[in-house]
C-alpha positions in Angstrom: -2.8 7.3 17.7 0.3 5.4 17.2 2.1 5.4 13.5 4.2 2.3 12.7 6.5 4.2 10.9 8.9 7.6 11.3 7.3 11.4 11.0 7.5 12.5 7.9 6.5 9.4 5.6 3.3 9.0 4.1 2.0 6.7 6.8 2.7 9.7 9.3 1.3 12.2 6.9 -1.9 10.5 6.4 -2.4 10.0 10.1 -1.9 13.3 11.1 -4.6 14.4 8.9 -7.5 12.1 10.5 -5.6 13.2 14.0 -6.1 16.8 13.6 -9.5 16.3 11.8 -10.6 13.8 14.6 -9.1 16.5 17.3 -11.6 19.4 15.8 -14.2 16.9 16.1 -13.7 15.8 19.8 -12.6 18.8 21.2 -9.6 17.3 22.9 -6.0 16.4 21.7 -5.3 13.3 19.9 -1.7 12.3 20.6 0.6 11.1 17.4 3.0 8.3 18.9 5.7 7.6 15.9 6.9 3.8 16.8 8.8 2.9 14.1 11.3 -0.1 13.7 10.6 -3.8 12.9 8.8 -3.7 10.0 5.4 -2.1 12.1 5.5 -4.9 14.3 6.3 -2.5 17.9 3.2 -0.3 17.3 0.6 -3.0 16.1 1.8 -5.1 19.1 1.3 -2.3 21.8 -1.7 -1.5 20.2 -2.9 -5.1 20.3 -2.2 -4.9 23.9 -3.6 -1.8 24.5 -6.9 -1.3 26.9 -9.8 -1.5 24.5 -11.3 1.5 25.7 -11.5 3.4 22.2 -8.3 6.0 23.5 -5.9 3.7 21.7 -5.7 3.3 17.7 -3.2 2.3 15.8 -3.2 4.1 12.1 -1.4 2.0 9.6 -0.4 1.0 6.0 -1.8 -2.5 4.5 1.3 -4.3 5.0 1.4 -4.4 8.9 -1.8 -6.4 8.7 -1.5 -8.6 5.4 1.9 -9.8 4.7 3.3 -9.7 7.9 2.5 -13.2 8.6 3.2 -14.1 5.5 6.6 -12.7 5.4 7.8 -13.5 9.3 6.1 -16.9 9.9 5.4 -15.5 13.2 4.4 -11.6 14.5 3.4 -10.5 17.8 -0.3 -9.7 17.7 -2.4 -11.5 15.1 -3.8 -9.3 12.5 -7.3 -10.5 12.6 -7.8 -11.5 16.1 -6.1 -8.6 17.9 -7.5 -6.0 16.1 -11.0 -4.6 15.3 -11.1 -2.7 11.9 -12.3 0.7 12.9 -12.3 2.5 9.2 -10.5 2.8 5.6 -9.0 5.8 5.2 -7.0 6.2 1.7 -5.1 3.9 -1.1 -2.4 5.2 -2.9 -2.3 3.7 -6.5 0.2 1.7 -8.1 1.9 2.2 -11.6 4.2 -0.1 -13.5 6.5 2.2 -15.2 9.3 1.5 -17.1 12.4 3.3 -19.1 11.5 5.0 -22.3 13.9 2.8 -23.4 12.2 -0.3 -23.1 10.8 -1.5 -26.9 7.5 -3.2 -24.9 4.8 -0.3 -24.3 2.1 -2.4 -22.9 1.5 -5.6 -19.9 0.9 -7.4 -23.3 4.0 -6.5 -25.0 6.1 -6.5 -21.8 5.0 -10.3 -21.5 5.1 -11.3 -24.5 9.0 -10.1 -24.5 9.4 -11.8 -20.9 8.0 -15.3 -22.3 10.4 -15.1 -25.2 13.5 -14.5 -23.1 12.8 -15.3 -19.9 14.7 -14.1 -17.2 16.2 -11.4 -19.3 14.2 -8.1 -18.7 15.2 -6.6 -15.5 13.0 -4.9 -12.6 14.0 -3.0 -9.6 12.4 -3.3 -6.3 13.0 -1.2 -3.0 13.1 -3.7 -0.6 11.6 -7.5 0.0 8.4 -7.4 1.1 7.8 -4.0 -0.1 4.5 -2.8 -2.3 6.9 -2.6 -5.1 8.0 -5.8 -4.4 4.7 -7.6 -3.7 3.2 -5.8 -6.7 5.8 -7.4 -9.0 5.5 -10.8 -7.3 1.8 -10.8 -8.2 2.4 -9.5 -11.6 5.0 -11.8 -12.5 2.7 -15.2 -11.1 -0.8 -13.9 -12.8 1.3 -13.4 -16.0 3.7 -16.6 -16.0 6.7 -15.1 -16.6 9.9 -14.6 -15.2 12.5 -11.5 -14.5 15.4 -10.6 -12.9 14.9 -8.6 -10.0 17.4 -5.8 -8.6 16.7 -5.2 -5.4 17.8 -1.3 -3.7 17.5 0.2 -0.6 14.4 2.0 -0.3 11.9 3.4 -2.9 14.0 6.6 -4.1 17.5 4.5 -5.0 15.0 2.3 -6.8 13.5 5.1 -8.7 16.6 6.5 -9.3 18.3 3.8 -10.8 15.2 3.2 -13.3 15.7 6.8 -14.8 19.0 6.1 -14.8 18.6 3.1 -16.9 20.1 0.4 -14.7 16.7 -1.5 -14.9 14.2 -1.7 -17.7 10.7 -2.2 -15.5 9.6 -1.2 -11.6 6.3 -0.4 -9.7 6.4 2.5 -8.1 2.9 4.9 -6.9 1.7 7.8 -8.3 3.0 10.3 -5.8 6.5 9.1 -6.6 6.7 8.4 -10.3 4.2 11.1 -11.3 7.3 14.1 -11.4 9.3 11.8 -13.7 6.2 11.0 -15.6 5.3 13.9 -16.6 8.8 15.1 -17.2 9.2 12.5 -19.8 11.8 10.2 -17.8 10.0 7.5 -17.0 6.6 5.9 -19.2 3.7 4.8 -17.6 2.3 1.0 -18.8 -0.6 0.5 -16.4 -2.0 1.4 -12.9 -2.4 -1.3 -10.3 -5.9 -0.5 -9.1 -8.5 -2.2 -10.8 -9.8 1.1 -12.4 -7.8 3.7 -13.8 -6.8 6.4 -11.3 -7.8 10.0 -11.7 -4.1 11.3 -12.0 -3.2 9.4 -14.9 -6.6 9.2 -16.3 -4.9 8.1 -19.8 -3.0 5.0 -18.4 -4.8 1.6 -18.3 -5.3 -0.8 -15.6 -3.3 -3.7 -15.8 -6.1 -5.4 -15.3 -7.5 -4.2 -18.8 -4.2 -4.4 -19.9 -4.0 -8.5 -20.1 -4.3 -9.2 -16.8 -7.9 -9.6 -15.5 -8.3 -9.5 -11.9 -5.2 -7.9 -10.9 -5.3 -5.9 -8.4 -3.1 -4.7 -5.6 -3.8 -1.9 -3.2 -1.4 0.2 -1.0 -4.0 1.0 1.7 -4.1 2.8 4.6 -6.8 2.0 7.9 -7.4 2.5 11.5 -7.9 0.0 13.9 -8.3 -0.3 17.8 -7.9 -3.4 20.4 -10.1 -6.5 20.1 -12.3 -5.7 22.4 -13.4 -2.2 21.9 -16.9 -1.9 22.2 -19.2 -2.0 19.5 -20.6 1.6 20.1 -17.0 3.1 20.7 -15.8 1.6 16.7 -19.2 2.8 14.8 -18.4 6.5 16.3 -14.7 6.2 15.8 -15.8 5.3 11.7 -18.4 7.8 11.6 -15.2 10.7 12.7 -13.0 9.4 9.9 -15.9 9.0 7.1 -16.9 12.5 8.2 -13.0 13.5 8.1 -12.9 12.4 4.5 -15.9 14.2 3.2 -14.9 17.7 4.3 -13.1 19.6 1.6 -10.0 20.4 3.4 -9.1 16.4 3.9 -9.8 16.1 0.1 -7.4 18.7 -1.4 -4.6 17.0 1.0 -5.5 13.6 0.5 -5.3 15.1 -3.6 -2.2 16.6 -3.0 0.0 13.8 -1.8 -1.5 11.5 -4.8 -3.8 9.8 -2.1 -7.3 8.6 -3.1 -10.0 8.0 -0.5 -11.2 5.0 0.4 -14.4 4.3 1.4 -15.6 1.0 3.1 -18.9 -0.4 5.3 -17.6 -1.2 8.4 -19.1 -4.6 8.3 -16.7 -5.6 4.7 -13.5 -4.8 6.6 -12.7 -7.4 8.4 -13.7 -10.2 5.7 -11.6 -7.4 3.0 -8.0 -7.7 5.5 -8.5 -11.9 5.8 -9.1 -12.2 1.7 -5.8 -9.7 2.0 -3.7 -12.0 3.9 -5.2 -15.0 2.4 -3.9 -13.5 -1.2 -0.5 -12.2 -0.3 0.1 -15.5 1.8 -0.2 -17.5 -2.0 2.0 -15.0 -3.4 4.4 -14.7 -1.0 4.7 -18.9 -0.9 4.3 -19.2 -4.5 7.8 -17.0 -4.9 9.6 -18.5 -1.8 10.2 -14.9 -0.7 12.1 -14.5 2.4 12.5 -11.7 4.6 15.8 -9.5 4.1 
């Protein structure tokens, strides 16, 4: 099972989950390989290239398979073609928060105040290309508005400088921003799932918010080589719905602010094109470029 990102990430912590649920099932060891580096682009490619005889998966987070062609212009594996979706494993939800601070409380306040002075709030983002990023690109073209946007080094320099003050408005998820929620340092506006999520059961959608139809998902999926056999994928995504039903995958998948996500086999692949198809408008609607 290879990881496109370091050991100790969420990616990596989410895998090894289904890897030690999948091994109990087998009866045999299932190998974490940790191939960081270029964005997820040196595991997806060796998995593209991989024999498609089922022993090869690649476990990864949304973006590897629907911005990278967006973002790049060009990868190497395609993220339809190569792949076959084997199953959906979790989402971790969204949350525009912002500085208690900040006078706007709501999506409608906060554009409302954006379309008055535009260019004049401030948002912080970890990287380009990033879910807090994308998220904010999105948000920013549904709603027609325009802000300044601060960019940091990764998602806790980000964080930091929001409760710090530096900037007025970021996305972050729920596993981040929930310690500074509830210790009154940062305010939750809205969640960006389209339902409300069960950890802040009190904060709207945007969606509900003033934005209908937003919705942007941090997901997390397995898939093997092209050319896996049909029988090999249905018994791979029977393991990992099995996995996810057991109440031991639950309370972990709970405790790192990770919500399950369930998914026919047969939706998958039409879900990840609609995915690329979407993030490709956004990303060419904002001219965003790669750092």
């Amino acid at each position: 099972m290879l990881i496109p990102s370091p050991p100790g990430g969420a990616t990596d912590m989410l895998g090894r989950l289904f890897q030690q649920g999948m091994e109990d099932s087998l009866g045999q060891p299932v190998v974490v390989d940790n191939r960081g580096g270029a964005n997820g682009q040196i595991a997806a490619a060796a998995v593209a290239k991989a024999s498609p005889d089922g022993y090869t998966l690649l476990f990864t987070y949304s973006g590897v398979l629907t911005t990278g062609m967006a973002l790049y212009g060009k990868l190497p594996y395609d993220p339809i073609r190569d792949f076959a979706p084997v199953a959906m494993a979790a989402h971790v939800p969204g949350v525009l928060v912002s500085h208690p601070s900040f006078a706007a409380k709501s999506v409608t306040e906060i554009i409302k105040m954006a379309k008055a002075r535009p260019g004049a709030l401030t948002h912080g983002t970890s990287s380009i290309g990033s879910s807090s990023h994308m998220n904010m690109a999105l948000f920013k073209q549904m709603a027609g508005i325009d802000m300044l946007q601060v960019t940091y080094q990764g998602d806790a320099p980000a964080l930091a400088a929001l409760v710090g003050g530096h900037v007025q408005l970021a996305f972050s998820n729920v596993v981040a921003a929930l310690p500074h929620i509830q210790s009154g340092r940062l305010r939750p506006v809205a969640v960006a799932t389209l339902n409300r999520t069960p950890s802040l059961a009190d904060t709207p959608s945007i969606a509900e918010s003033g934005l209908p139809g937003y919705e942007s998902l941090l997901f997390y999926c397995m898939v093997a080589p092209s050319k896996v056999p049909a029988s090999v994928v249905e018994r791979l995504n029977a393991l990992v719905t099995q996995i996810k039903q057991t109440p031991g995958a639950q309370q972990r998948l709970a405790g790192m602010g990770a919500v399950p996500f369930d998914m026919p086999l047969a939706a998958m692949k039409p879900f990840l094109e609609a995915e690329i198809a979407k993030w490709t408008r956004v990303v060419k609607s904002a001219g965003i470029k790669p750092e």
